[in-house]
C-alpha positions in Angstrom: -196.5 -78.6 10.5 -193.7 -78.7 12.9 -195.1 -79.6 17.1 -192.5 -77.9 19.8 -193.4 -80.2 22.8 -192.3 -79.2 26.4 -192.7 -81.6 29.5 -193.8 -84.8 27.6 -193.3 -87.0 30.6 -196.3 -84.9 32.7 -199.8 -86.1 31.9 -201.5 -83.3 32.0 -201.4 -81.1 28.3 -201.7 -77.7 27.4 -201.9 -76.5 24.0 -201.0 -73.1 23.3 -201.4 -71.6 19.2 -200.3 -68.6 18.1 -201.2 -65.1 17.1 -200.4 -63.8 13.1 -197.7 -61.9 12.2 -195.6 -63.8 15.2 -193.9 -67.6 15.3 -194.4 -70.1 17.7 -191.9 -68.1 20.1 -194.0 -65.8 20.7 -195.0 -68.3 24.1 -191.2 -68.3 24.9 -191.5 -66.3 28.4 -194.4 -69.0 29.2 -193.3 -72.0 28.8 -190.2 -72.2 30.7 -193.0 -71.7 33.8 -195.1 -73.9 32.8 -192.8 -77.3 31.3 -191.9 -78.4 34.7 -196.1 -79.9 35.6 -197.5 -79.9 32.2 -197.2 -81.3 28.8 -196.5 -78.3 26.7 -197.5 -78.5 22.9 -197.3 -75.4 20.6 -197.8 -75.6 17.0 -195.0 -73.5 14.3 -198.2 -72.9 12.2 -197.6 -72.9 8.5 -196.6 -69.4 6.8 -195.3 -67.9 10.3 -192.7 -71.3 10.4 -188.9 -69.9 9.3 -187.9 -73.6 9.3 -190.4 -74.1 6.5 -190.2 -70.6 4.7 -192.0 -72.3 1.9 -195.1 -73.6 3.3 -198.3 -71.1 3.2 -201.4 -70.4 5.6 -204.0 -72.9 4.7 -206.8 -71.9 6.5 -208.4 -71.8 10.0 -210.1 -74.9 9.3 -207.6 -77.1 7.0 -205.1 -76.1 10.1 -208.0 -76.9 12.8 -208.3 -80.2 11.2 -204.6 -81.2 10.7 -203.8 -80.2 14.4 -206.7 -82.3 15.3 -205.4 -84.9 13.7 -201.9 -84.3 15.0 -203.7 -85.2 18.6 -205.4 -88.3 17.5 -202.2 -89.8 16.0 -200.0 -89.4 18.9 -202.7 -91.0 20.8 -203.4 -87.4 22.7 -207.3 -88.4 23.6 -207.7 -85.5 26.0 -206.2 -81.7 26.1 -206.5 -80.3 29.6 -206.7 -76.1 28.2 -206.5 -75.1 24.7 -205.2 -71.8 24.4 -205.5 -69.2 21.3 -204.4 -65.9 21.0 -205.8 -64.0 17.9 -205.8 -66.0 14.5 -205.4 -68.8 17.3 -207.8 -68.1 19.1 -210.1 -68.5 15.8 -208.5 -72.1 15.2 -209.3 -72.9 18.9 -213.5 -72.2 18.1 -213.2 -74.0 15.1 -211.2 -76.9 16.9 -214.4 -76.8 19.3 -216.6 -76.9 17.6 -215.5 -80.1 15.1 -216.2 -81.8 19.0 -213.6 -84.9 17.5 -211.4 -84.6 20.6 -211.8 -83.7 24.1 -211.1 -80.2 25.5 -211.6 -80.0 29.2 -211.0 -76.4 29.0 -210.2 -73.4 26.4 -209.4 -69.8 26.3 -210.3 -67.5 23.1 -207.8 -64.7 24.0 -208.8 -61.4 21.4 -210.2 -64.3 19.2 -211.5 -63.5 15.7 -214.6 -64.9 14.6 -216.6 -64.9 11.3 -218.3 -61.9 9.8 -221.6 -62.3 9.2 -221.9 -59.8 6.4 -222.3 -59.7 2.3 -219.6 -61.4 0.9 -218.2 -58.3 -1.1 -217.8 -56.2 2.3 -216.2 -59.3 4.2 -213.5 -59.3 0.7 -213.2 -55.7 1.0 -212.4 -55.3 4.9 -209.4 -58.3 3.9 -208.1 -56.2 1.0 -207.6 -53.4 3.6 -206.4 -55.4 6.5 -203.9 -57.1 3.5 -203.0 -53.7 2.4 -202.0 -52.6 5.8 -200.0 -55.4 6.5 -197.9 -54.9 3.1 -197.2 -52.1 3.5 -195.3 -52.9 6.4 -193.8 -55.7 4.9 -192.7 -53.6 1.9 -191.4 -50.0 3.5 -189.3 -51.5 6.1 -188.9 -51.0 9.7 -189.7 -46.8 9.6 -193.0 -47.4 7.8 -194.4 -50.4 9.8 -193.6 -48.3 12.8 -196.0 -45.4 11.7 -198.6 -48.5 10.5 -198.1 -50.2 14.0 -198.0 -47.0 15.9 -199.4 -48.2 19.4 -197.6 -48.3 22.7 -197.9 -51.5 22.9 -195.2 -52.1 20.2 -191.5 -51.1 21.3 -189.2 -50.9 18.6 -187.5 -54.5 19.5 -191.3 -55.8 19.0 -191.4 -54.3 15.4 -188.4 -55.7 14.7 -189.7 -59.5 15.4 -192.7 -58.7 13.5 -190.5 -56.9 10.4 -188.4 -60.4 10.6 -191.4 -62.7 10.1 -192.9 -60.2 7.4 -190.0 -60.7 5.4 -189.7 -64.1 5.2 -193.7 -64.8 5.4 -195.6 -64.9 2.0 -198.2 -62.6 0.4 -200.2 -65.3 -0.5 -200.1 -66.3 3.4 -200.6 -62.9 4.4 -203.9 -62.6 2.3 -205.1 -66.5 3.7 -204.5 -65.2 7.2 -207.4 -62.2 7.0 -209.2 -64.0 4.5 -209.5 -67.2 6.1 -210.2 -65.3 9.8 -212.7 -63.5 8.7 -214.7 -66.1 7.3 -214.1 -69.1 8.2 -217.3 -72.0 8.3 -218.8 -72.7 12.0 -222.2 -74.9 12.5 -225.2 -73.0 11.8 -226.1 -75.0 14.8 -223.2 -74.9 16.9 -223.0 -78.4 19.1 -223.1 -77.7 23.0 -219.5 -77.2 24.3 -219.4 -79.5 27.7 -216.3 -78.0 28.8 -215.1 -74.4 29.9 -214.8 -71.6 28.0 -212.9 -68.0 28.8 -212.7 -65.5 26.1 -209.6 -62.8 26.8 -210.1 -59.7 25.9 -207.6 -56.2 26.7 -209.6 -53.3 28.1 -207.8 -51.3 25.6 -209.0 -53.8 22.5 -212.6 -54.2 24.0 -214.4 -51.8 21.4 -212.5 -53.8 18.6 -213.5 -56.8 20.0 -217.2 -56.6 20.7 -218.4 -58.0 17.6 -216.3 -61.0 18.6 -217.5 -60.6 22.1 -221.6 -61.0 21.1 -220.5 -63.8 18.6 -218.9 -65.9 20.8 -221.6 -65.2 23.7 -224.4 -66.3 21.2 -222.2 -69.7 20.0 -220.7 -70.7 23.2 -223.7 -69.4 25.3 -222.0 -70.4 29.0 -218.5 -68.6 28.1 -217.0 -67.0 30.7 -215.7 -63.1 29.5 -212.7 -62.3 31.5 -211.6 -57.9 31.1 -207.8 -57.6 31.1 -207.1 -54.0 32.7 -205.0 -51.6 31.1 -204.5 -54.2 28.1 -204.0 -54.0 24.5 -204.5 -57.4 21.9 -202.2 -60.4 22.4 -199.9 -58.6 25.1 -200.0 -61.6 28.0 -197.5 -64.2 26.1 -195.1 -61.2 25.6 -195.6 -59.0 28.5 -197.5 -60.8 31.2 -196.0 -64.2 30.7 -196.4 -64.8 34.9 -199.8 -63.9 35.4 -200.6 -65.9 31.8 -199.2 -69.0 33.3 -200.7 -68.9 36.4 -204.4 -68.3 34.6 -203.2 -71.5 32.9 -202.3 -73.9 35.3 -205.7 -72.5 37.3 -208.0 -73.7 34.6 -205.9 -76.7 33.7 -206.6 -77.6 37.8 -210.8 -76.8 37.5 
C-alpha cells in the first residue's frame, strides 16, 4: 500500500482515508491547508491506486489491519484525528474498534457500517450496488452520467470517477460493497476513550440512518454533526476550507 505523507517534521498527525470509486487525491484541496502544522498521512488504498493498477480491494478489515500496522512500524504510537469518508469511514470503525493504537480523535463522515440482515439479502443488495457501478464502468461517460445523475456530480467529477472505473478491477469493485456491507465488529464493541463525530449531509441523512442508529448504539458517546444543504462525501471536494478547519479544531480538543 503506497503512504502520501505531508508535514513529517510537525508532531501532531492526521490521517485522512478515502471514499470508493475516488484515489487518494480526492484530499488534494485539503491538504495544502493543513501540511504547514500537522503531520499529513493519506493512504492510496489498494484497487483505487493507478500506481499499482494490479493490486485489488482486500477488505475493510485486512486494510484496517495493514494500515494499523503501517502506524506501529514507523513508530506512529499516537494519531491526533482519524478521518474517513465513506468506505473510509468504515475502515476508520473497524480501526477503532481493534483499540491496538491510540486515536485521540475520529470522524466517520457518511460512514458505512454492517448490515445486520440474512446473509442472502446483504449478497443481494452488493449484487445491485455491483451492478450499478458496472454499468458505469462499462457504458462510458454518457451512461454513468444518467447512473450518477445527482447535482452533486459536475461533469469534470464524472470524469475522475470514469478514469478510476477504468483502470479499477471488477473483482475490487465487488470487494468494495461486499466487504462494506459486512464487515466483522465486536459483538461487544470495547469502550472508545476518545472522540467520536460521525458526518453526515442533510441531503444523504435518510440514506444514512441506518448507519446513524448503528454507530449510536456501538459508539454510544458519538457526537452526530448535520452538514446543511449537503450530499455524501462533498467536503474534501467542495468544502475543502471549512473541512480543514473542523480538522485542526478536533485535532486541538
Amino acid at each position: 500500500m503506497n503512504i502520501h505523507e505531508y508535514g513529517k517534521e510537525h508532531k501532531k498527525v492526521i490521517v485522512l482515508i478515502h471514499p470508493s470509486l475516488v484515489m487518494w487525491d480526492y484530499f488534494e484541496h485539503v491538504i495544502p491547508l493543513l501540511e504547514n502544522d500537522c503531520h499529513i498521512i493519506v493512504p492510496a488504498l489498494p484497487g483505487y491506486d493507478q500506481e499499482k493498477p494490479c493490486d485489488d480491494f482486500t477488505s475493510v478489515e485486512k486494510i484496517a489491519e495493514e494500515l494499523i500496522g503501517v502506524f506501529i512500524k514507523n513508530k506512529i504510537d499516537a494519531i491526533d484525528v482519524l478521518y474517513g469518508c465513506s468506505m473510509g469511514g468504515s475502515i476508520v470503525l473497524k480501526m477503532l474498534s481493534s483499540q491496538k493504537i491510540l486515536v485521540k480523535n475520529a470522524i466517520c463522515d457518511g460512514g458505512i457500517t454492517p448490515y445486520n440482515l440474512p446473509w442472502i439479502v446483504t449478497r443481494l443488495i452488493a449484487v445491485r450496488d455491483f451492478l450499478m457501478i458496472c454499468i458505469g464502468k462499462i457504458g462510458g461517460l454518457k451512461l454513468l452520467e444518467k447512473v450518477f445523475s445527482t447535482d452533486e456530480y459536475s461533469e469534470e467529477d464524472l470524469k475522475y470517477i470514469f478514469n478510476v472505473l477504468d483502470f479499477a478491477s471488477y473483482q475490487t469493485i465487488w470487494r468494495t460493497f461486499e466487504s462494506c456491507n459486512n464487515y466483522s465488529m465486536p459483538r461487544k464493541m470495547p469502550a472508545y476513550q476518545g472522540k467520536l463525530e460521525y458526518w453526515y449531509g442533510e441531503k444523504e441523512e435518510k440514506y444514512r440512518a441506518w448507519d446513524i442508529k448503528y454507530v449510536e448504539k456501538a459508539f454510544p458517546h458519538t457526537e452526530f454533526i448535520k452538514l446543511k444543504n449537503r450530499g455524501h462525501a462533498s467536503m474534501a471536494p467542495l468544502y475543502p476550507q471549512e473541512m480543514a478547519e473542523r480538522l485542526m479544531a478536533l485535532s486541538d480538543s
